[in-house]
C-alpha positions as CSV (number, residue, x, y, z in Angstrom):
1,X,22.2,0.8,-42.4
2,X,23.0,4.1,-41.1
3,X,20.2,4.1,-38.2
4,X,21.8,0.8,-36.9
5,X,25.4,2.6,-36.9
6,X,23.4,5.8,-35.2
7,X,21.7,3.1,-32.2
8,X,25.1,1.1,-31.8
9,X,26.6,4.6,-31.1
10,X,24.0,5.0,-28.3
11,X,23.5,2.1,-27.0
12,X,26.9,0.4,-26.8
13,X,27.9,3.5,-24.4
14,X,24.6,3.0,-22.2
15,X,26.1,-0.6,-22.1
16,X,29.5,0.2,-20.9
17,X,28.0,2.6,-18.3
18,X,25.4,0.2,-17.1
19,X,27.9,-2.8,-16.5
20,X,30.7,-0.3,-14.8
21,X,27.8,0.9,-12.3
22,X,26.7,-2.7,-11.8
23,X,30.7,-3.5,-11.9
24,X,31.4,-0.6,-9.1
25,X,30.1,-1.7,-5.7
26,X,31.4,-5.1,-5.7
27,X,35.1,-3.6,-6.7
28,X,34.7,-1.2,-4.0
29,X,33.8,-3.6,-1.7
30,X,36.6,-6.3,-2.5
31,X,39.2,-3.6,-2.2
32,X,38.0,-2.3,1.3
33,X,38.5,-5.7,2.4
34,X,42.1,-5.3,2.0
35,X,42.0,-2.0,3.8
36,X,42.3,-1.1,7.8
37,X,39.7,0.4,9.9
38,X,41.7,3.8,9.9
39,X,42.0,4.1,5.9
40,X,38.1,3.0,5.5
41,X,37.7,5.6,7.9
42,X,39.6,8.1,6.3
43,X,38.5,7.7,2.7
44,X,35.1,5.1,2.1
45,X,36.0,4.8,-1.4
46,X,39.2,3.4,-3.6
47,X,39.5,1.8,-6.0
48,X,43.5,0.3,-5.2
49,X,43.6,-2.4,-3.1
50,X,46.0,-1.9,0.3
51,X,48.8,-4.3,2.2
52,X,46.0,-5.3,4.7
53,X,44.3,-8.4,3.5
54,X,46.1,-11.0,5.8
55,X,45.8,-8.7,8.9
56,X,42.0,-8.8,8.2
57,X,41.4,-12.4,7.6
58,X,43.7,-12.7,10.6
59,X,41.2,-11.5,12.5
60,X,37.9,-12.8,10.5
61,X,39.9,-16.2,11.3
62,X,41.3,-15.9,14.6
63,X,40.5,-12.9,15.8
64,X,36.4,-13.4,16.7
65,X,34.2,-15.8,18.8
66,X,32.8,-17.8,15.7
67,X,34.1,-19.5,13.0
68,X,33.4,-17.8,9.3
69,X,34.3,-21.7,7.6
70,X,31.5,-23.0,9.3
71,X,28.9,-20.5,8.6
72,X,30.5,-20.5,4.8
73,X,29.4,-24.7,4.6
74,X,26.2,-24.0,6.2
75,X,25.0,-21.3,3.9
76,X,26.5,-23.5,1.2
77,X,24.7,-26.8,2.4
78,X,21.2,-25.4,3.0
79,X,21.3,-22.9,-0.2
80,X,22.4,-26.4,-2.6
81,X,19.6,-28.4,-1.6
82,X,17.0,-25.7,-1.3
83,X,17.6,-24.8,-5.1
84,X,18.0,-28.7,-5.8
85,X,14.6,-28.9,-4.0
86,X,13.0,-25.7,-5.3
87,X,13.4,-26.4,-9.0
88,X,13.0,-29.9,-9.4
89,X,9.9,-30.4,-7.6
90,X,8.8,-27.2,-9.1
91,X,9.0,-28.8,-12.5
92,X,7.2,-31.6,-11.5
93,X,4.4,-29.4,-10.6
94,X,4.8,-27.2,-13.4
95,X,4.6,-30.8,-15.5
96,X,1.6,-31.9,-14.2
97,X,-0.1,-28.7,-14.6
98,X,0.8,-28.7,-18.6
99,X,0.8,-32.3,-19.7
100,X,-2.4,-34.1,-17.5
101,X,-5.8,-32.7,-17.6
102,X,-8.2,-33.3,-14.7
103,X,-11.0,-31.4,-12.9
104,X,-9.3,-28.9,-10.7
105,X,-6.1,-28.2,-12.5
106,X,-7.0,-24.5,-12.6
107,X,-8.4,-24.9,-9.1
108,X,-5.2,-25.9,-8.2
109,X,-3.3,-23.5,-10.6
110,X,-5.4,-20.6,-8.8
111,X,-4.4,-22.2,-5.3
112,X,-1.0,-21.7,-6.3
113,X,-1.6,-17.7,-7.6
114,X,-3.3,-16.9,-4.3
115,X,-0.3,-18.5,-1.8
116,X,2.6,-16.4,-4.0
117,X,0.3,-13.5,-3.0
118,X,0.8,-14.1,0.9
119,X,4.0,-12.6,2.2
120,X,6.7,-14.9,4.1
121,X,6.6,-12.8,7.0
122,X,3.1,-13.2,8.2
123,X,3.6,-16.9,8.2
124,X,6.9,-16.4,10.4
125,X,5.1,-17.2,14.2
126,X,3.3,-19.9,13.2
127,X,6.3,-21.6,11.1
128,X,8.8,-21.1,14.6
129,X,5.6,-22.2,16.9
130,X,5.3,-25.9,14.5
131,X,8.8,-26.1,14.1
132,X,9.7,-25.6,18.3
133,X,6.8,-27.8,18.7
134,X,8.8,-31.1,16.8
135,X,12.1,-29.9,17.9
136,X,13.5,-28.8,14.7
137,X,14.4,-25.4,15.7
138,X,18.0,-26.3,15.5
139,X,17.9,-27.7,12.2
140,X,18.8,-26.9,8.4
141,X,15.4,-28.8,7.4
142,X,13.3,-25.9,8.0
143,X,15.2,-23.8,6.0
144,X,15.2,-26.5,2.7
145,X,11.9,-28.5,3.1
146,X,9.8,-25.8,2.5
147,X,11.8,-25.1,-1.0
148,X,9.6,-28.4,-2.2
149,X,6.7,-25.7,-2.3
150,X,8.0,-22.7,-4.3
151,X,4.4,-21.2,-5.8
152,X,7.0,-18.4,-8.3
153,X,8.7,-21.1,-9.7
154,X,5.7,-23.3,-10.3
155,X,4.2,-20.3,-12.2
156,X,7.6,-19.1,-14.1
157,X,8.0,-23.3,-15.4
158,X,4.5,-23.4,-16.1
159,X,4.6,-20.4,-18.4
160,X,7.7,-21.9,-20.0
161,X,6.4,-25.1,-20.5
162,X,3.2,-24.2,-22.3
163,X,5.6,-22.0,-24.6
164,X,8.3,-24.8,-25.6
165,X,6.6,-28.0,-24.6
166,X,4.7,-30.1,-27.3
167,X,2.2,-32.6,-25.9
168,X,3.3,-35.1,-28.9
169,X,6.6,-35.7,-27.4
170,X,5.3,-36.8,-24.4
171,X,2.8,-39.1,-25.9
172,X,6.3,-40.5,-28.1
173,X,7.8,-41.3,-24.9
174,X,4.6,-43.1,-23.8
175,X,3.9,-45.0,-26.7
176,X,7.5,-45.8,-26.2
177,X,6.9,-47.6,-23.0
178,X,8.3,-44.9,-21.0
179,X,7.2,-44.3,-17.0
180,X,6.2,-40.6,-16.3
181,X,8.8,-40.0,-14.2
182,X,11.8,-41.3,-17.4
183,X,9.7,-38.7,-19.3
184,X,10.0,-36.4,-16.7
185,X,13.8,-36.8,-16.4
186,X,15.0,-38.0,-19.6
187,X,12.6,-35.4,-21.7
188,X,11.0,-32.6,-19.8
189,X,14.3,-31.3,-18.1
190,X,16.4,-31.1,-20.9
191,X,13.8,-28.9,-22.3
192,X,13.3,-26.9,-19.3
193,X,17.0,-26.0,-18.6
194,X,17.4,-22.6,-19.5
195,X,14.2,-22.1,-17.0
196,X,15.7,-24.6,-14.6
197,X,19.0,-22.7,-14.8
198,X,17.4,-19.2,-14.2
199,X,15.1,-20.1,-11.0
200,X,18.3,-22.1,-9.6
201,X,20.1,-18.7,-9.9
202,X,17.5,-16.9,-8.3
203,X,16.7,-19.6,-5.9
204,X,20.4,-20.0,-4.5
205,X,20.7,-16.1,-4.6
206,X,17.9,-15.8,-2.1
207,X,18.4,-18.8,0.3
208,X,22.0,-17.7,0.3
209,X,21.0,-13.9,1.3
210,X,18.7,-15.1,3.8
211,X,18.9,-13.8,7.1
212,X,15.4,-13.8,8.7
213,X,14.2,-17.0,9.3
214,X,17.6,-18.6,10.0
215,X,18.0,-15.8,12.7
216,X,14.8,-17.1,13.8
217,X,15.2,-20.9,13.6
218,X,19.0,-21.2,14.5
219,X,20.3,-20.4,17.9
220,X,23.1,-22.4,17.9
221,X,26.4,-20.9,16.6
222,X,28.0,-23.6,15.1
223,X,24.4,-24.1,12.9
224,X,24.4,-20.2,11.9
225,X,25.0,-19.0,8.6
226,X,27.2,-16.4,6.8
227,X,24.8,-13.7,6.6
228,X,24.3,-14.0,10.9
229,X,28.1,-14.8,10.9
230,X,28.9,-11.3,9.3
231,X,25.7,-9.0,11.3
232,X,27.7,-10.1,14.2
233,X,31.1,-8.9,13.1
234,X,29.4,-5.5,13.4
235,X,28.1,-6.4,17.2
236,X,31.4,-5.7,18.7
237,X,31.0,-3.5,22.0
238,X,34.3,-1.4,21.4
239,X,35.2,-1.0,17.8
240,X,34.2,-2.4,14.7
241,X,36.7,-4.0,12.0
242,X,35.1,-2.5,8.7
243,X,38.2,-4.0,6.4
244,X,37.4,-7.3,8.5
245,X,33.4,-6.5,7.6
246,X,34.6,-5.9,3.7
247,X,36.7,-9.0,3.1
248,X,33.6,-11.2,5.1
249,X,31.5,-9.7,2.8
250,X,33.5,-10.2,-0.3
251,X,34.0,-13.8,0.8
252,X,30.0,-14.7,1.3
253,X,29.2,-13.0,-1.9
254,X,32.1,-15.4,-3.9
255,X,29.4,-18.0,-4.3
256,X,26.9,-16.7,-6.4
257,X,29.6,-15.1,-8.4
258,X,30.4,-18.9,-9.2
259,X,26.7,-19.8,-9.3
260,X,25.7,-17.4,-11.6
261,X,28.5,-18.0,-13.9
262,X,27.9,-21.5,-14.2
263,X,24.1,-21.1,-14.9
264,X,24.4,-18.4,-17.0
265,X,25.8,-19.9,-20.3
266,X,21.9,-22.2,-20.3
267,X,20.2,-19.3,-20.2
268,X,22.6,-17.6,-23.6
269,X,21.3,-21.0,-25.1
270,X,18.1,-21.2,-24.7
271,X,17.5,-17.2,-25.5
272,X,19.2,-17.9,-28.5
273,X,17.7,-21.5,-28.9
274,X,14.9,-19.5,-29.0
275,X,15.6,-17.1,-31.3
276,X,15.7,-19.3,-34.3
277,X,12.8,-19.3,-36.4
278,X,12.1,-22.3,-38.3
Protein backbone atom coordinates (compact mmCIF):
# COMPACT_ATOMS: atom_id res chain seq x y z
CA UNK A 1 0.00 0.00 0.00
CA UNK A 2 2.46 2.50 0.86
CA UNK A 3 4.73 1.97 -2.43
CA UNK A 4 1.57 2.56 -4.59
CA UNK A 5 0.89 5.95 -2.50
CA UNK A 6 4.93 6.64 -3.02
CA UNK A 7 4.54 5.88 -7.27
CA UNK A 8 1.03 7.90 -7.52
CA UNK A 9 3.10 10.75 -5.83
CA UNK A 10 5.58 10.48 -8.74
CA UNK A 11 3.90 9.64 -11.38
CA UNK A 12 0.66 11.66 -11.29
CA UNK A 13 3.08 14.85 -11.40
CA UNK A 14 5.14 13.42 -14.51
CA UNK A 15 1.45 13.13 -15.86
CA UNK A 16 0.37 16.71 -15.31
CA UNK A 17 3.80 17.86 -16.77
CA UNK A 18 3.71 15.62 -19.75
CA UNK A 19 0.05 16.69 -20.84
CA UNK A 20 0.82 20.66 -20.09
CA UNK A 21 3.98 20.29 -22.55
CA UNK A 22 1.95 18.33 -25.02
CA UNK A 23 -1.04 20.95 -24.05
CA UNK A 24 1.47 24.13 -24.68
CA UNK A 25 2.24 24.53 -28.38
CA UNK A 26 -1.23 24.22 -29.59
CA UNK A 27 -2.45 27.03 -26.79
CA UNK A 28 0.32 29.15 -28.01
CA UNK A 29 -0.45 28.74 -31.34
CA UNK A 30 -4.38 29.33 -31.06
CA UNK A 31 -3.74 32.51 -29.13
CA UNK A 32 -1.14 33.96 -31.79
CA UNK A 33 -3.81 33.59 -34.08
CA UNK A 34 -5.70 36.28 -32.40
CA UNK A 35 -2.65 38.40 -32.28
CA UNK A 36 -1.15 41.21 -34.99
CA UNK A 37 2.05 40.94 -36.85
CA UNK A 38 3.48 43.76 -34.57
CA UNK A 39 2.63 41.88 -31.08
CA UNK A 40 3.97 38.41 -32.54
CA UNK A 41 6.72 40.38 -33.36
CA UNK A 42 7.19 41.94 -30.26
CA UNK A 43 6.72 39.00 -27.88
CA UNK A 44 6.52 35.10 -29.75
CA UNK A 45 4.92 33.74 -26.75
CA UNK A 46 1.46 34.48 -24.57
CA UNK A 47 -0.53 32.82 -23.33
CA UNK A 48 -3.80 35.61 -23.40
CA UNK A 49 -5.53 35.80 -26.33
CA UNK A 50 -5.71 39.53 -28.11
CA UNK A 51 -8.74 41.82 -29.88
CA UNK A 52 -7.31 40.62 -33.33
CA UNK A 53 -9.07 37.52 -34.40
CA UNK A 54 -11.57 39.02 -36.97
CA UNK A 55 -8.85 41.40 -38.51
CA UNK A 56 -6.93 38.10 -39.18
CA UNK A 57 -9.50 35.94 -40.67
CA UNK A 58 -10.42 39.18 -42.45
CA UNK A 59 -7.54 38.80 -44.26
CA UNK A 60 -7.15 34.79 -44.35
CA UNK A 61 -10.80 35.37 -46.02
CA UNK A 62 -10.56 38.28 -48.03
CA UNK A 63 -7.46 39.54 -47.79
CA UNK A 64 -5.25 36.75 -50.14
CA UNK A 65 -5.38 35.25 -53.73
CA UNK A 66 -6.88 31.80 -52.64
CA UNK A 67 -9.64 30.64 -50.83
CA UNK A 68 -8.69 28.79 -47.29
CA UNK A 69 -12.70 27.07 -47.46
CA UNK A 70 -11.66 25.33 -50.42
CA UNK A 71 -8.43 24.03 -49.48
CA UNK A 72 -10.26 23.13 -45.87
CA UNK A 73 -12.90 20.63 -48.14
CA UNK A 74 -10.15 19.34 -50.09
CA UNK A 75 -7.97 18.27 -47.38
CA UNK A 76 -11.20 17.04 -45.72
CA UNK A 77 -12.37 15.09 -48.89
CA UNK A 78 -9.15 13.28 -49.85
CA UNK A 79 -8.08 12.64 -45.98
CA UNK A 80 -11.93 10.79 -45.41
CA UNK A 81 -11.67 8.45 -48.09
CA UNK A 82 -7.94 7.72 -47.86
CA UNK A 83 -8.54 6.54 -44.17
CA UNK A 84 -11.97 4.92 -45.44
CA UNK A 85 -9.76 3.32 -48.06
CA UNK A 86 -6.61 2.63 -45.94
CA UNK A 87 -8.27 0.65 -43.16
CA UNK A 88 -10.92 -1.21 -44.66
CA UNK A 89 -9.07 -2.80 -47.42
CA UNK A 90 -6.32 -3.12 -45.01
CA UNK A 91 -8.45 -5.41 -42.90
CA UNK A 92 -9.37 -7.31 -45.72
CA UNK A 93 -5.80 -8.12 -46.27
CA UNK A 94 -4.99 -8.45 -42.79
CA UNK A 95 -8.22 -11.15 -42.96
CA UNK A 96 -7.06 -13.06 -45.51
CA UNK A 97 -3.61 -13.35 -44.12
CA UNK A 98 -5.11 -14.80 -40.62
CA UNK A 99 -8.16 -16.80 -41.50
CA UNK A 100 -7.27 -18.72 -45.20
CA UNK A 101 -4.18 -20.81 -45.53
CA UNK A 102 -2.60 -21.27 -49.00
CA UNK A 103 0.94 -21.70 -50.45
CA UNK A 104 2.44 -18.27 -50.40
CA UNK A 105 0.75 -16.55 -47.57
CA UNK A 106 4.10 -15.85 -46.02
CA UNK A 107 5.47 -15.16 -49.51
CA UNK A 108 3.02 -12.66 -49.67
CA UNK A 109 3.19 -11.58 -45.95
CA UNK A 110 7.11 -11.03 -46.61
CA UNK A 111 6.09 -9.01 -49.97
CA UNK A 112 4.34 -6.90 -47.79
CA UNK A 113 7.48 -6.44 -45.02
CA UNK A 114 9.86 -5.67 -47.82
CA UNK A 115 7.48 -2.72 -49.66
CA UNK A 116 6.96 -0.87 -45.93
CA UNK A 117 10.79 -0.94 -46.02
CA UNK A 118 10.90 1.32 -49.34
CA UNK A 119 10.64 4.98 -48.61
CA UNK A 120 7.71 7.20 -50.38
CA UNK A 121 10.06 9.45 -51.68
CA UNK A 122 12.10 7.33 -54.05
CA UNK A 123 8.90 6.21 -55.71
CA UNK A 124 7.92 10.04 -56.12
CA UNK A 125 9.16 10.46 -60.18
CA UNK A 126 7.89 7.55 -61.33
CA UNK A 127 4.30 7.99 -59.47
CA UNK A 128 4.07 11.89 -61.20
CA UNK A 129 5.63 10.38 -64.68
CA UNK A 130 2.33 7.33 -64.62
CA UNK A 131 0.07 9.72 -63.18
CA UNK A 132 0.96 12.86 -66.10
CA UNK A 133 0.98 10.07 -68.46
CA UNK A 134 -3.17 9.18 -67.84
CA UNK A 135 -3.89 12.75 -67.06
CA UNK A 136 -4.59 12.52 -63.50
CA UNK A 137 -2.22 15.05 -62.35
CA UNK A 138 -4.98 17.29 -61.49
CA UNK A 139 -6.86 14.93 -59.48
CA UNK A 140 -7.69 13.81 -55.71
CA UNK A 141 -7.39 10.01 -56.95
CA UNK A 142 -3.76 9.89 -56.76
CA UNK A 143 -3.70 11.01 -53.45
CA UNK A 144 -6.67 8.27 -52.09
CA UNK A 145 -6.19 5.21 -54.49
CA UNK A 146 -3.02 4.36 -53.38
CA UNK A 147 -4.46 4.25 -49.49
CA UNK A 148 -6.05 0.68 -50.84
CA UNK A 149 -2.31 -0.49 -50.46
CA UNK A 150 -1.20 0.61 -46.95
CA UNK A 151 1.73 -2.35 -46.18
CA UNK A 152 1.83 -0.65 -41.89
CA UNK A 153 -1.58 -1.19 -41.55
CA UNK A 154 -1.70 -4.57 -43.13
CA UNK A 155 1.01 -5.55 -40.56
CA UNK A 156 -0.44 -3.61 -37.35
CA UNK A 157 -4.26 -5.60 -38.18
CA UNK A 158 -2.47 -8.69 -38.84
CA UNK A 159 -0.78 -8.63 -35.48
CA UNK A 160 -4.11 -7.78 -33.96
CA UNK A 161 -6.04 -10.24 -35.49
CA UNK A 162 -3.85 -13.27 -34.62
CA UNK A 163 -4.00 -11.82 -30.96
CA UNK A 164 -8.06 -11.45 -30.63
CA UNK A 165 -9.34 -13.49 -33.55
CA UNK A 166 -10.46 -17.12 -33.00
CA UNK A 167 -10.74 -19.18 -36.21
CA UNK A 168 -14.00 -20.92 -34.54
CA UNK A 169 -16.07 -17.95 -34.99
CA UNK A 170 -15.46 -17.71 -38.41
CA UNK A 171 -16.11 -21.24 -39.09
CA UNK A 172 -19.73 -20.37 -36.88
CA UNK A 173 -20.46 -17.86 -39.38
CA UNK A 174 -19.81 -20.35 -42.18
CA UNK A 175 -21.56 -23.20 -41.01
CA UNK A 176 -24.17 -20.54 -40.59
CA UNK A 177 -24.49 -19.92 -44.29
CA UNK A 178 -22.64 -16.77 -44.10
CA UNK A 179 -20.65 -15.21 -47.45
CA UNK A 180 -17.02 -14.19 -46.49
CA UNK A 181 -17.48 -10.82 -47.08
CA UNK A 182 -21.02 -10.79 -44.17
CA UNK A 183 -18.17 -12.42 -42.07
CA UNK A 184 -15.99 -9.90 -42.91
CA UNK A 185 -18.42 -7.09 -42.14
CA UNK A 186 -20.79 -8.34 -39.70
CA UNK A 187 -17.90 -10.20 -37.53
CA UNK A 188 -14.30 -9.33 -38.27
CA UNK A 189 -14.83 -5.53 -37.89
CA UNK A 190 -16.59 -5.32 -34.81
CA UNK A 191 -13.64 -7.12 -33.43
CA UNK A 192 -11.01 -5.12 -35.12
CA UNK A 193 -12.32 -1.61 -34.02
CA UNK A 194 -10.11 -0.47 -31.47
CA UNK A 195 -7.31 -1.39 -34.33
CA UNK A 196 -9.51 0.14 -37.00
CA UNK A 197 -9.93 3.18 -34.85
CA UNK A 198 -6.16 3.66 -34.15
CA UNK A 199 -4.83 3.29 -37.89
CA UNK A 200 -7.88 5.67 -39.05
CA UNK A 201 -6.38 8.21 -36.54
CA UNK A 202 -3.05 7.86 -37.78
CA UNK A 203 -4.13 7.50 -41.31
CA UNK A 204 -6.28 10.75 -41.39
CA UNK A 205 -3.40 12.55 -39.34
CA UNK A 206 -0.93 11.91 -42.13
CA UNK A 207 -3.06 12.37 -45.41
CA UNK A 208 -4.22 15.51 -43.69
CA UNK A 209 -0.45 16.78 -42.92
CA UNK A 210 0.54 15.86 -46.29
CA UNK A 211 2.24 18.30 -48.26
CA UNK A 212 4.63 16.57 -50.70
CA UNK A 213 2.94 14.73 -53.17
CA UNK A 214 -0.12 17.02 -53.40
CA UNK A 215 2.49 19.85 -54.15
CA UNK A 216 3.61 17.61 -56.65
CA UNK A 217 0.31 16.25 -58.18
CA UNK A 218 -1.86 19.44 -57.85
CA UNK A 219 -1.17 22.57 -59.84
CA UNK A 220 -4.35 23.91 -59.81
CA UNK A 221 -5.38 26.25 -57.00
CA UNK A 222 -8.75 25.59 -56.61
CA UNK A 223 -7.60 21.54 -56.16
CA UNK A 224 -4.83 22.51 -53.49
CA UNK A 225 -5.03 21.66 -50.05
CA UNK A 226 -4.66 23.41 -46.61
CA UNK A 227 -1.24 22.49 -45.85
CA UNK A 228 -0.14 24.29 -49.66
CA UNK A 229 -2.94 26.86 -48.87
CA UNK A 230 -1.05 27.92 -45.60
CA UNK A 231 3.00 27.53 -47.13
CA UNK A 232 1.72 30.17 -49.41
CA UNK A 233 0.42 32.54 -46.75
CA UNK A 234 4.18 32.80 -45.91
CA UNK A 235 5.05 33.50 -49.84
CA UNK A 236 4.14 37.09 -49.65
CA UNK A 237 6.87 39.34 -51.39
CA UNK A 238 6.43 42.38 -48.80
CA UNK A 239 5.41 41.26 -45.39
CA UNK A 240 4.11 38.27 -43.95
CA UNK A 241 0.80 38.07 -41.62
CA UNK A 242 2.09 35.71 -38.84
CA UNK A 243 -1.38 36.23 -36.61
CA UNK A 244 -3.04 35.49 -40.20
CA UNK A 245 -0.36 32.32 -40.43
CA UNK A 246 -1.42 31.31 -36.53
CA UNK A 247 -5.22 31.40 -36.90
CA UNK A 248 -4.69 29.24 -40.64
CA UNK A 249 -2.81 27.07 -38.68
CA UNK A 250 -5.12 26.64 -35.80
CA UNK A 251 -7.97 26.18 -38.22
CA UNK A 252 -6.26 23.21 -40.34
CA UNK A 253 -5.19 21.53 -37.23
CA UNK A 254 -9.22 21.65 -35.87
CA UNK A 255 -9.87 18.46 -37.68
CA UNK A 256 -7.81 15.98 -36.15
CA UNK A 257 -8.68 17.49 -32.84
CA UNK A 258 -12.24 16.22 -33.82
CA UNK A 259 -10.89 13.06 -35.36
CA UNK A 260 -8.90 11.95 -32.67
CA UNK A 261 -11.59 12.62 -30.15
CA UNK A 262 -14.09 10.67 -31.87
CA UNK A 263 -11.76 7.56 -32.29
CA UNK A 264 -10.24 7.71 -29.15
CA UNK A 265 -13.03 6.43 -26.85
CA UNK A 266 -12.59 2.55 -29.18
CA UNK A 267 -9.31 2.47 -28.43
CA UNK A 268 -10.14 3.14 -24.03
CA UNK A 269 -12.43 0.02 -24.88
CA UNK A 270 -10.63 -2.18 -26.37
CA UNK A 271 -7.35 -1.55 -23.95
CA UNK A 272 -9.60 -2.10 -21.36
CA UNK A 273 -11.60 -4.90 -23.25
CA UNK A 274 -8.45 -6.24 -23.15
CA UNK A 275 -7.53 -6.06 -19.83
CA UNK A 276 -10.09 -8.47 -18.47
CA UNK A 277 -8.88 -11.73 -17.78
CA UNK A 278 -11.29 -14.40 -17.84
Amino acid sequence: MKSTRIFKIIIYPICVLLSVMSILPFWVMFMNGTRSTPEIQRQAFSMLPSVHLFDNLNILLVGKSFDPWIGFVNSLTISTFATLCAVYFSSLTAYALVAYRWKAQKAFFAFILAVMMIPAQVTTIGFYQFMWSIGMTNSFLPLIIPAVASPAIVFFMRQYLYATLSIDIVNSGRIDGAGEFHIFNAIIIPIMKPAIATQAIFVFVATWNNFFLPLVLLTDSKKYTMPIMVSLLRGDTYRTEFGTVYLALSLSVLPLFVMYFTLSRYIIAGVALGGVKE
